[in-house]
Structures are given as C-alpha cells and as structure tokens.
N, C-alpha and C positions, 0 to 999 in steps of 0.2 A: 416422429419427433426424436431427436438423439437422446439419446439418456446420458445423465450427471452421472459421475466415475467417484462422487467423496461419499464414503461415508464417515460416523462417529461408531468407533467398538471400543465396549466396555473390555478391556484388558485389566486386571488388577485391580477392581473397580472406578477404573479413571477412563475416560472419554476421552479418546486418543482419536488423532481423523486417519482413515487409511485413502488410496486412493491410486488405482491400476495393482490391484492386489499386493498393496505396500503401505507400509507405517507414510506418514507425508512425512519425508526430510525438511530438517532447517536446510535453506538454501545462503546460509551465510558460506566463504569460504573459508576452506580447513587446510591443514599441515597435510592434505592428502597426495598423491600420486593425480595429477590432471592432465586428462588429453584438452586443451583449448578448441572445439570448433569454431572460434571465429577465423575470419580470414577470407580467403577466396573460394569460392561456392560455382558451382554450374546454375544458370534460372533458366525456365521458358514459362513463358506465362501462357492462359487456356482458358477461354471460355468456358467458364466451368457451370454444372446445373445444381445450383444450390437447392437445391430439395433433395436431389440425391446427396449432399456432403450432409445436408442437415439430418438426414435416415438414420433408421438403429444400427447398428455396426453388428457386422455377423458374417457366416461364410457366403450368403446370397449377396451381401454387398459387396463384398471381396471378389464374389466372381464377375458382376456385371463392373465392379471397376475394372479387372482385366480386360472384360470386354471394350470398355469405354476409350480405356487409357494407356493399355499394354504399353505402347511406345515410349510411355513416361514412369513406367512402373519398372521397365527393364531399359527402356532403349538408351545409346549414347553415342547415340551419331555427333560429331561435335560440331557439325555447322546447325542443328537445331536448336543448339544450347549457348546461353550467352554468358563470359563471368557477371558475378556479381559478388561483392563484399558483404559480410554477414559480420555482424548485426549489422543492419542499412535496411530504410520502406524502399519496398519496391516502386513506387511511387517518384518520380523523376521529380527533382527538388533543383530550383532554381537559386536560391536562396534569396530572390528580392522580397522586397514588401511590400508584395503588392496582390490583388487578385490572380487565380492561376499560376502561382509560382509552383504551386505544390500542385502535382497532376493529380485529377479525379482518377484513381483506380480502382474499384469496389469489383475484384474480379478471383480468378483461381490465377496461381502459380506453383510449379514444381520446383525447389532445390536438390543437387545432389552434388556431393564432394564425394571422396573416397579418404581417407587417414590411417595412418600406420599404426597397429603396435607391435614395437619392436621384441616385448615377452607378455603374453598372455597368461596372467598367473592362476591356477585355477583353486589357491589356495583365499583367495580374493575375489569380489563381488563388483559389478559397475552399473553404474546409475548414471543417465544421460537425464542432465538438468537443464529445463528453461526458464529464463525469467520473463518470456514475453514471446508469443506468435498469435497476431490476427489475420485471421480469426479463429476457423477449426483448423486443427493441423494432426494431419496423420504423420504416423514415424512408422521408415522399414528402414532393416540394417541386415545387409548382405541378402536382399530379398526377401526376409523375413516381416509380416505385420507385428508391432509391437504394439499399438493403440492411437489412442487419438486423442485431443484437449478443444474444450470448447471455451473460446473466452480470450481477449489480446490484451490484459491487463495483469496479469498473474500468472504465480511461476508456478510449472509441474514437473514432473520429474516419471521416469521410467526405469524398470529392471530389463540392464539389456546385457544381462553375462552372458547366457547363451548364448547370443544371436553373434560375441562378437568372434573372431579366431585370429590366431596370430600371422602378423602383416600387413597385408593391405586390407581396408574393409569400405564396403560403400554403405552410403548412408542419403536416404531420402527424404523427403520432408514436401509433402500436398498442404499444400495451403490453401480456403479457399475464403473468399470475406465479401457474405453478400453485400450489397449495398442496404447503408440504414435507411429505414419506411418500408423492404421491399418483404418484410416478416416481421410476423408480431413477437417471435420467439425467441427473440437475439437480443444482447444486451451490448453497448446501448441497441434501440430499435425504433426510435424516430426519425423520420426524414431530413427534419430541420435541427440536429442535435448541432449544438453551438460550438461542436469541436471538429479536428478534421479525423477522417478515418481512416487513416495509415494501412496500409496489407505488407503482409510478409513476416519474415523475420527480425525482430522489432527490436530484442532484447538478446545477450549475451545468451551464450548456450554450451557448456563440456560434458565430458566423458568423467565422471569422480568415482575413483578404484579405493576400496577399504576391505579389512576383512573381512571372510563371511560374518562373522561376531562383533558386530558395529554400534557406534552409539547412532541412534537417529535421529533424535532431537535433544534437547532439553529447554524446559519450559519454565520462567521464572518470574514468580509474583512474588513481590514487597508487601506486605501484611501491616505493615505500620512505619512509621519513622523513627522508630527504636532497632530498627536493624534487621527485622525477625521474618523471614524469608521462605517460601514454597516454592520448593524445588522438585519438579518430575522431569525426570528421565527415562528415554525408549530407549531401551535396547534390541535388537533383532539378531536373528541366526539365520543368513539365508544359506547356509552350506546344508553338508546332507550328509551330517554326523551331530551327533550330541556334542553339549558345550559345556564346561563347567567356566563359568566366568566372575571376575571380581571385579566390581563399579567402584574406583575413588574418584573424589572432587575436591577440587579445593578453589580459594577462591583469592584473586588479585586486586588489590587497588589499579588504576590505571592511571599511566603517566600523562597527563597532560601537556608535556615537554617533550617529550618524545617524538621522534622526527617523522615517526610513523603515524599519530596522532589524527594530522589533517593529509596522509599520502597512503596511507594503506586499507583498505576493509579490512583486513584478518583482525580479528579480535587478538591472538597470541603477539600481537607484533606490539600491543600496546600495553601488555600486563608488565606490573611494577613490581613491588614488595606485596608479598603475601599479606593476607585480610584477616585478622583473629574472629573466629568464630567457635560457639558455646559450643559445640559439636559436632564430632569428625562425620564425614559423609564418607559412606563406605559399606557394598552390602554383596556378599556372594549369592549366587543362584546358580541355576541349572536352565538352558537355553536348549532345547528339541530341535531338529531340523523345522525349518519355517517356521517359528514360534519366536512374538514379539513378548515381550515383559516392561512390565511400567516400575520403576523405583520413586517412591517419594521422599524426600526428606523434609524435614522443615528443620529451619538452623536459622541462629541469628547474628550477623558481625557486627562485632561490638563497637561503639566509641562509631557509627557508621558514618560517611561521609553521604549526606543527600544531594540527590542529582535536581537542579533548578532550573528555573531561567536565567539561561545567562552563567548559570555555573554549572557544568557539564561533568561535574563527577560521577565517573564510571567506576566499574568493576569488572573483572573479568570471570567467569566460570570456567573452569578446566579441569576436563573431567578423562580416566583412563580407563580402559576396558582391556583388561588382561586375560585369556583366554588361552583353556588346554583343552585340548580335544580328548574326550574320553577315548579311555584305551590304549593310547599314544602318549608322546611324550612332544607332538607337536604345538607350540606354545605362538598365540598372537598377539598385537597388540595394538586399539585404536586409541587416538586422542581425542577430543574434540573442546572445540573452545565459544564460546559467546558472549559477548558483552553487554551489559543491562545495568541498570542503574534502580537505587535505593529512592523512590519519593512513593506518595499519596496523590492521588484525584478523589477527590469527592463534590458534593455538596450539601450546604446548609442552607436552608429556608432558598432566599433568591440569588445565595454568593457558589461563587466558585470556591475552591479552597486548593490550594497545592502545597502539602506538608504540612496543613494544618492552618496557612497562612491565608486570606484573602488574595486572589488573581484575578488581574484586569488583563484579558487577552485584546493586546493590539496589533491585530492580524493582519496579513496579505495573501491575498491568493495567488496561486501561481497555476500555470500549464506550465507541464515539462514538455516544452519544444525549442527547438531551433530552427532558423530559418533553411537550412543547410544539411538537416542530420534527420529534420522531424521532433519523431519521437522518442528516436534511438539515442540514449544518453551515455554519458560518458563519466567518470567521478570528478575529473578534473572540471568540466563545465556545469554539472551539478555544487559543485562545490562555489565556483565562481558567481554562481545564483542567490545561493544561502549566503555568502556575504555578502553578496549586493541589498541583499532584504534585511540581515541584521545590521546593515550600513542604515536602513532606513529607520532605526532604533523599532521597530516591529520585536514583538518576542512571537509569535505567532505565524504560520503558514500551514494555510487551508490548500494540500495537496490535491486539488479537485481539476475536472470529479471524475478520478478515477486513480486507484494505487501507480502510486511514481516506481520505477526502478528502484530496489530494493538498497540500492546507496545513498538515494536521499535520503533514508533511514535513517542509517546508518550515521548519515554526517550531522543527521541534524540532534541527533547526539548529541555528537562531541561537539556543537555549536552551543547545546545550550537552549535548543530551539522547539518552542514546542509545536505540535501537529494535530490536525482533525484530518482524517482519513476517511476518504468513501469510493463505494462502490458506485460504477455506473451506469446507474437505473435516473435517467434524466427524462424529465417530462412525461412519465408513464403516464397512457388514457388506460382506461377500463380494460381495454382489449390487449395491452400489456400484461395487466397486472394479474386475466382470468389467466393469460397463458402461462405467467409465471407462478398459479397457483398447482398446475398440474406438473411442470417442467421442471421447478425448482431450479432452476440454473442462479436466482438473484441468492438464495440461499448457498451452494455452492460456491458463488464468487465472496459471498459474506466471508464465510470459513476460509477459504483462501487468503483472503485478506486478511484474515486476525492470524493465523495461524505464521505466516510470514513474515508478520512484523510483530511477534508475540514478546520480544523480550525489548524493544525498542520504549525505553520510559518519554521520548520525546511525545508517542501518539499518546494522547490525553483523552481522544472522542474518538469514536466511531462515528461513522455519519451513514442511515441508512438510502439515500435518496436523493435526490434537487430537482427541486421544485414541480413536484409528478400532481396530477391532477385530481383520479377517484378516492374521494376523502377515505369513505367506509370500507374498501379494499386497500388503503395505504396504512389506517387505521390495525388491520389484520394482520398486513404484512410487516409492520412494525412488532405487533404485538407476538408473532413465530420468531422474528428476527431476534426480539429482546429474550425469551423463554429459553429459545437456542443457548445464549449466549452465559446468562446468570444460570442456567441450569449445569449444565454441562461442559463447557470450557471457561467460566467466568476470571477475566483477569484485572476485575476493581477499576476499568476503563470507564469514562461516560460513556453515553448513549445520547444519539440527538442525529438533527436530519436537518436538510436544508431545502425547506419549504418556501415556496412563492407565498407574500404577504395577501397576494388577491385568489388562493386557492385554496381554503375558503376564503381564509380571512383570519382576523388575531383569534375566533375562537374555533379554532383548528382543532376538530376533536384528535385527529391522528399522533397528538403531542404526549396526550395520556400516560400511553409508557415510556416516556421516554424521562433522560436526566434531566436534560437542557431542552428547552424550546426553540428554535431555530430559524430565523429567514431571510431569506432577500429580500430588501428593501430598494425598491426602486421609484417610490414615491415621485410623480411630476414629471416621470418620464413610462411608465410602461403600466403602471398603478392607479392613474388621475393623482387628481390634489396636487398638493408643491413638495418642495424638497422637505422642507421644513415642518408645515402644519400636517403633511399627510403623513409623516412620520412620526412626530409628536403622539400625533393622534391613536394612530396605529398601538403604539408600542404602550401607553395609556389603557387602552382597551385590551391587549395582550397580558396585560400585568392584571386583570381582574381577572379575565379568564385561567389566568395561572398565578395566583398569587403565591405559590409556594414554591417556585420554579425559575433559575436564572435565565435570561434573555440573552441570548446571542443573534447578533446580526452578520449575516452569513455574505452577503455582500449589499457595495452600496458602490455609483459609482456613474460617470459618461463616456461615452465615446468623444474622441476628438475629432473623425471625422479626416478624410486626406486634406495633405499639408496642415493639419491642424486647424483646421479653419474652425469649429469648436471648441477649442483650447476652452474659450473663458467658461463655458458652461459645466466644462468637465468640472474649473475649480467652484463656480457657482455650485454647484450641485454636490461639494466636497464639504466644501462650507457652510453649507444649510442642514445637509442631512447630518453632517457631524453635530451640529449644533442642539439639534433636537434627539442624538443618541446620548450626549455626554448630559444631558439635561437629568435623562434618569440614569445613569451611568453609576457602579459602585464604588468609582471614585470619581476625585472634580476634576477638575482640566490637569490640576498640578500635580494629578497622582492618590492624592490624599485620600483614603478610605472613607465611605458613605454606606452607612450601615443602613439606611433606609432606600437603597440604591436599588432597582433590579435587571437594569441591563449591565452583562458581566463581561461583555467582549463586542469588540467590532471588527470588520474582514472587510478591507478596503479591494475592491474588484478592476485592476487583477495589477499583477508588478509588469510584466511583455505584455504588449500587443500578438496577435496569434490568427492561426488561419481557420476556419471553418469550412466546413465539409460543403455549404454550396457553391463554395467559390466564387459569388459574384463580388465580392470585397472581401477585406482583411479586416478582425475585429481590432478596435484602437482604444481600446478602453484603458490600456497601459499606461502606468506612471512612466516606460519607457517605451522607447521604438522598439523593434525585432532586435537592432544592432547590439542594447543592451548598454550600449554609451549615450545616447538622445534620451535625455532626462527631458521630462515635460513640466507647466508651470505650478503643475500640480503634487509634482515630486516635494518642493521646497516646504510647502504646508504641511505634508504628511510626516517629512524626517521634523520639523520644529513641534506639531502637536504630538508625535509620538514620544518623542524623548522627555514631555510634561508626565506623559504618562506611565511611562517605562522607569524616567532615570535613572539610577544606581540597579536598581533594586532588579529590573527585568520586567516591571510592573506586579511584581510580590508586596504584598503591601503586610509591613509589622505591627500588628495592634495589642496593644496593652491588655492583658485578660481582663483585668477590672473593665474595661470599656465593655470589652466584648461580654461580655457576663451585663453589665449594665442596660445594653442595647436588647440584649438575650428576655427581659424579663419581663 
C-alpha cells in the first residue's frame, strides 16, 4: 500500500502540515521568478501494473521500475513519443454530447519535456508546483527521483534545487490512474462513480525560484466582525547558512474596480489603499539551515469592511522577509501576498448565520468540466461559469464532489460567492472505508483541501463525503476528520457532508459531529415516495432527530434524458421538491426570515450536463446543455424563485435584535 507524504509538525507550538520534507506552500501565485511548464510536453502512454504504482516507494521499487520501464525513465527515441499539450486529459475528448465523447482511459502514461534556465541562482531555492495529476504521479528531473503524489484533485509541491543545473534540464512525470472499482484503496474507488476519470496531467504546473529565506504560507482567520484577525506565518530557510531575518506585513483594502479584479489571480495586482490596524505585524528571528519558524500575530482593522454575499470585500495581506546571512553582508529579500476576506460562519439552534446575520443558501452545483478540455480548467471559463450561476440569482456553489482548480476560489471571491467544498470519498462500502482506516489517504486529501483554500472566505463548509454507505464507519471517519480539524488547524469553517437521504435515513447517526446536517434528496425518483410527500416527510423526521441542527439539502433534481424528452419531469420534480424544502425553509418564498424554520439551504443538482465514467450516456440533469448556451425549461423557475429568495441582500436576511432576542426565549 503507498504511504501518505502530509504530515502536521508542531513548530512554534502551531500545527503546520509539512509534506515531501517541506512546510506545504500556498499555491496562490506570487511577484516571484517562474519557469511555466505548461505548453508542449512529449506522452506515450503504457500499460502500466497498478499494484506496482500503488507500492511503497524505496530503492527496490526504483530498481524493478528500471527494470520495467528503463526506456521511459531514460529513453527518447522520438518516433516513440507523441506531442502532447499540458495541462490537457490524456483522454481524447471529442467535445460532443453525447456518450463516448470522452475516451475511457483508466491506464499509465509518461510526460517528458526538457526547459531552459538561462542562470541558476544558487543563492535561491525552486519548488516545482501542481495543482492537479491523476492519479499517482512520479517526478524525475535530469534523471533524478524527486517523489511522488497520490491523488488527481489537489495541488502538491516538491524541492527540486538540486536536481536542477543551468540550461537545458529534463523533466519527467509517470503517471499512472487505475481504473475506479479495480481497488479499494484509491479515492474516488467505486466503479459506478457518477463522474468521469480524467488521467494525466489535469492541472497547471511551474518551476517557482524564491530565496533560500522564504515566506511559505500565511494563514488567516477572522475572529469576529469587529475586524480582529489571526494571522500565522511560515517562514523557512532551505539554504545552508544561518539567517537572521525580519517578518513585516501589512495589510490592503482591495479594489473592486480595478481591472485586475475579475483578470488576474495575483493577490498584489488587486491591493488598493492601506487597511488601518491596532497593531504593526513585525517580528525578527533567527532561521538555522533547514529550519522552518511559525509567527503568529493577532491584529485587528479597524472601521473593517465584511466580505458577503454578493459583496466581495477583500483585503490583501502583504507580507516582507528581509534577510542577512550571518557573517556576511549578503542581504535577501522575499514578498508574498494573499487575499482573504473579514466575515463569520457559525450556527444557532437550526440557522445559519453569516456575520451575525441569518443565511439562506440558494445553491447550484456545479462539475468543473467541459466538453472539450475535461477537467483541465481555465480562469477565463471558470469565470464565465460563476456568472452564469450568479446570473441564476443563486448565492451558493456546491463545487462537488471534489476540490475545483484553485481559481475557482479564488473568483468566487471576488464574486461574492459562497462554497461548500469536498473531498472525493463518493459512495464508500465498508470495504472503502476499512481501507481508508489503515491508508489514510481520505485524511490526507481532507488536509490538502483545507490547507489550499485556507484564506478563501467564499468556502463556508467543508463537506466530508457523498452519499457513502457504512453508517458506524462514516460515523468515525467523520468524527477523526472533525478532531483533525477543530483540534489542530481549526479555521471557524462548518462542517457537514452530503449524505444519501436513504443511507440510513433522516436519523443518520454519522451527523452527530457534524455543524450542518446534509443530503440528497431524491425523493420519487431513487428514494420511493413523491417529490413532494417523501420529502416533506423526510425532512420532518430529520428535524426531530436533530433538533438543534440546520438542515441543508445537498441536492435535488431530474434528468432530462436525450433531446429532452423528460423536460417536464425535470421541472415536475423541481417544483414539488422545492415546494416541500421551502415549507420548512428559514425563510418564506419572499425571502423573509422564519425563525422557527430549520432547513437553511438548498443545492439545486447540477448547473451543466456532464460525462460519467461508464460512458453509456451523458448525465442531463443540467439546468443547461454541455454548450452552456441551451438553457432548459427548468432554468426560468430556478432564476425567478431564487431571486424571491436572494434579492438585494444575497439571501442575508436583517433581523431586528428585539425579534431575535424575542424568538430567543
């Protein structure tokens, strides 16, 4: 069985995740020196024997892969090897809509390019960053092994200063991505997972040069609505001399107006006028060869602006690490920047609350795919998604079930937009979830997850699961997940999962630890009963078994079926289940706050149509086609009841203390 590469080290006394013997970096982009690998790449694809990719990594595997694969490990005959464009599935993508557009490839493939650097500074450190390779993927650089990552949903990162030298360098990458059902070990790892399984290099990938004396992350929770802010910052030393170094930060309002706003990722590209705050952030130390250091500050800006629904007030963090080399007089300096925003998540009794205020999340789920690309994304068409859903007066997007490209984050931001996030552990039986008791890989990918979108105020929930099967093992795995999280890196996030309404059922013990109670609702179609009464009923029975607990409905929704020829049931089955969620709903149709209410959101299933991994059809449960233009008849109901419930406000609803105090007692 491979072994997980994260751990959490206590440094400073703070719980920092390391991971391929390194602090985990933010993988936002910085003002740094970057080599781009995307572009054009050498592939040959290989029957590969996933039990051997699945092995413990060591020098006997290293030898019997020579054995195995020499010719891909060194060779470069070029009529073996075909181009290929990176990021792009290896996967031949037709882009129709229809069955088989998207080739079944569930197999190994090699990448290898070569790239220049034209001065290899050696007063400077490099980190080769992924946001995405399914599945396992090994990295060598200039024939060198540097490690491996298991997992095609999340970004990791390597130290590869060594291995590079100045000029040409080559660069490899084994990929190999069994097919799902064919292991219990692998996430996802059902046969019949209701998404497709993309192989290869999936997601953006470079070369990022900073000094050895670098900031590594910094990690920032909002503490209340008065401005008052926890801030830790990593710094690291990977040179190999002593550091004496000075940490200042300061902190930006963000322009809104700014052109860079909705066109740039960089956080620096979009800081405005400086943020007054009660207290300067600034601390010297002394940084050893390979020795990381945690700074915490806590600081509050004043007169703060809160980030909403709908109103996407940002701030930027920007922070300097100035650096003398003892004994010398040679002097560094790194920047780094991140963007995060001032709100509250909580709950009370059965409500949501965001900044204090009552929220009715009117969600859509989304896959990030295209017909044409997969699941290789782009900012520009991520972007063109988030406003097609905020077009749908939705404040909500269930990025399921699995972490999006780190831009959707990012945009949904400065949209205004809020997120449940999950890992994906879809449909686990028993025999998943024993192997993921020994493995820990679901635990790993959790960490990855939070840890990548840790300053991102849009994600509101964590989501640990959908719709997995063994109660008293999800029950467990929930309850390591939640310990993990409030223990050790907690960042005032809910917690909640999205659960089949018929696995058990409304008195779902696995709900226990969790914030929010969570599920699909498919009533009259995969459930028994109707749209209507079985969810009534449901949600009824759910609210005794958790009286003190907001209710979210995770999805709800039909298939249309080709040429639409179930259109009408899709909105049949829209309009009945809506009818019996807004019933108990914590506000009425018009928006209006219901303090006796205790469903606090709904996730209408799903905004595209999308492919699945059996490929005998295409899922149609989309409010549109693949095209993204082909609006269906069920589009029209969800933009007019969503904007009853969103209107001005985002679905923020203002309530008078006296009420609230009234209702309270």
């Amino acid at each position: 069985m491979l072994q997980t590469t994260m751990t959490l080290n206590t440094i400073d006394g703070v719980s920092i995740p390391y991971q391929n013997g390194m602090p985990v970096p933010s993988f936002e982009e910085q003002n740094r020196t970057v080599i781009s690998l995307n572009g054009e790449w050498m592939k040959r694809r290989l029957a590969m024997d996933h039990s051997f990719s699945l092995a413990p990594r060591g020098e006997q595997w290293l030898r019997e892969l020579t054995e195995k694969e020499d010719d891909y490990v060194r060779g470069d005959a070029a009529q073996q090897w075909t181009t290929h464009t990176v990021p792009m599935p290896e996967n031949q993508l037709s882009g129709a809509a229809e069955a088989k557009a998207a080739e079944t490839y569930e197999d190994g493939v090699w990448y290898r390019r070569t790239f220049v650097v034209e001065h290899l500074d050696r007063s400077l450190v490099y980190t080769f960053k992924s946001l995405g390779i399914s599945y396992v993927a090994d990295l060598w650089v200039n024939g060198s092994w540097i490690g491996y990552h298991e997992g095609g949903f999340t970004p990791f990162a390597f130290d590869v200063t060594t291995a590079l030298r100045e000029g040409e360098n080559d660069i490899r990458i084994r990929v190999d991505n069994p097919p799902w059902g064919s292991r219990i070990d692998t996430i996802p790892a059902v046969a019949g997972t209701d998404f497709f399984n993309y192989t290869g290099i999936i997601q953006d990938l470079w070369i990022e040069a900073a000094p050895a004396s670098s900031i590594v992350r910094a990690d920032i929770v909002p503490l209340d609505t008065d401005g008052r802010l926890q801030v830790t910052v990593v710094v690291d030393n990977r040179g190999h001399a002593a550091s004496y170094v000075c940490l200042e930060g300061s902190l930006f309002e963000a322009d809104p107006r700014s052109d860079h706003f909705l066109a740039s990722p960089q956080a620096s590209t979009i800081a405005d006028i400086p943020a007054a705050i009660n207290r300067e952030m600034r601390s010297m130390l002394t940084l050893q060869p390979g020795e990381a250091r945690v700074v915490r500050f806590e600081t509050t800006v004043l007169n703060p602006k809160l980030w909403s629904a709908w109103q996407p007030n940002l701030y930027v963090a920007s922070f300097t690490l100035t650096a003398l080399i003892q004994g010398g007089a040679a002097e560094s300096k790194d920047t780094f920047c991140t963007q995060f925003g001032i709100r509250t998540i909580r709950t009370r009794g059965t409500q949501i609350e965001l900044n204090g205020s009552p929220l009715f999340l009117a969600g859509i789920a989304r896959h990030e795919e295209w017909p044409d690309t997969g699941r290789t994304a782009s900012w520009d068409r991520i972007l063109a998604d988030l406003k097609q859903i905020r077009g749908m007066n939705a404040n909500m997007v269930r990025t399921g079930h699995y972490p999006n490209h780190l831009h959707t984050y990012v945009l949904l931001d400065r949209l205004g937009l809020l997120a449940m996030s999950e890992i994906p552990l879809w449909q686990f039986e028993t025999e998943h979830y024993e192997a993921q008791n020994e493995k820990r890989l679901a635990d790993q990918m959790w960490r990855e997850m939070v840890f990548s979108q840790y300053n991102r105020p849009s994600v509101i929930m964590w989501s640990t699961q959908n719709e997995s099967k063994d109660v008293w093992l999800r029950l467990a795995y929930n309850e390591r997940l939640t310990a993990d999280l409030r223990g050790s890196y907690d960042d005032g996030r809910l917690l909640t999962q999205s659960s089949a309404a018929d696995q058990p059922g409304p008195h779902d013990p696995s709900m226990a630890p969790l914030d929010v109670a969570a599920w699909t609702m498919y009533f009259g179609i995969f459930h028994g009963g109707t749209y209507y009464e079985g969810t009534r009923d449901f949600l009824e029975e759910a609210h005794r078994a958790y009286p003190n607990k907001p209710i979210l409905n995770t999805e709800f929704g039909h298939w249309t079926a080709g040429a639409d020829s179930e259109e009408a049931k899709q909105v049949a089955t829209y309009r009945d289940t809506m009818r019996a969620l807004m019933e108990h709903a914590t506000v009425s149709d018009a928006g209006e706050w219901r303090p006796d209410g205790y469903v606090a959101g709904i996730d209408f299933w799903i905004m595209y149509d999308w492919y699945v991994n059996h490929n005998n059809w295409i899922d149609t449960f989309g409010i549109c086609h693949m095209d993204r233009t082909t609006e269906k008849q069920v589009a029209a109901h969800i933009r007019a009841d969503y904007q009853s419930l969103t209107g001005d406000s985002g679905g923020v609803v203002t309530v008078r203390e006296g009420v609230r105090n009234e209702t309270s007692c």
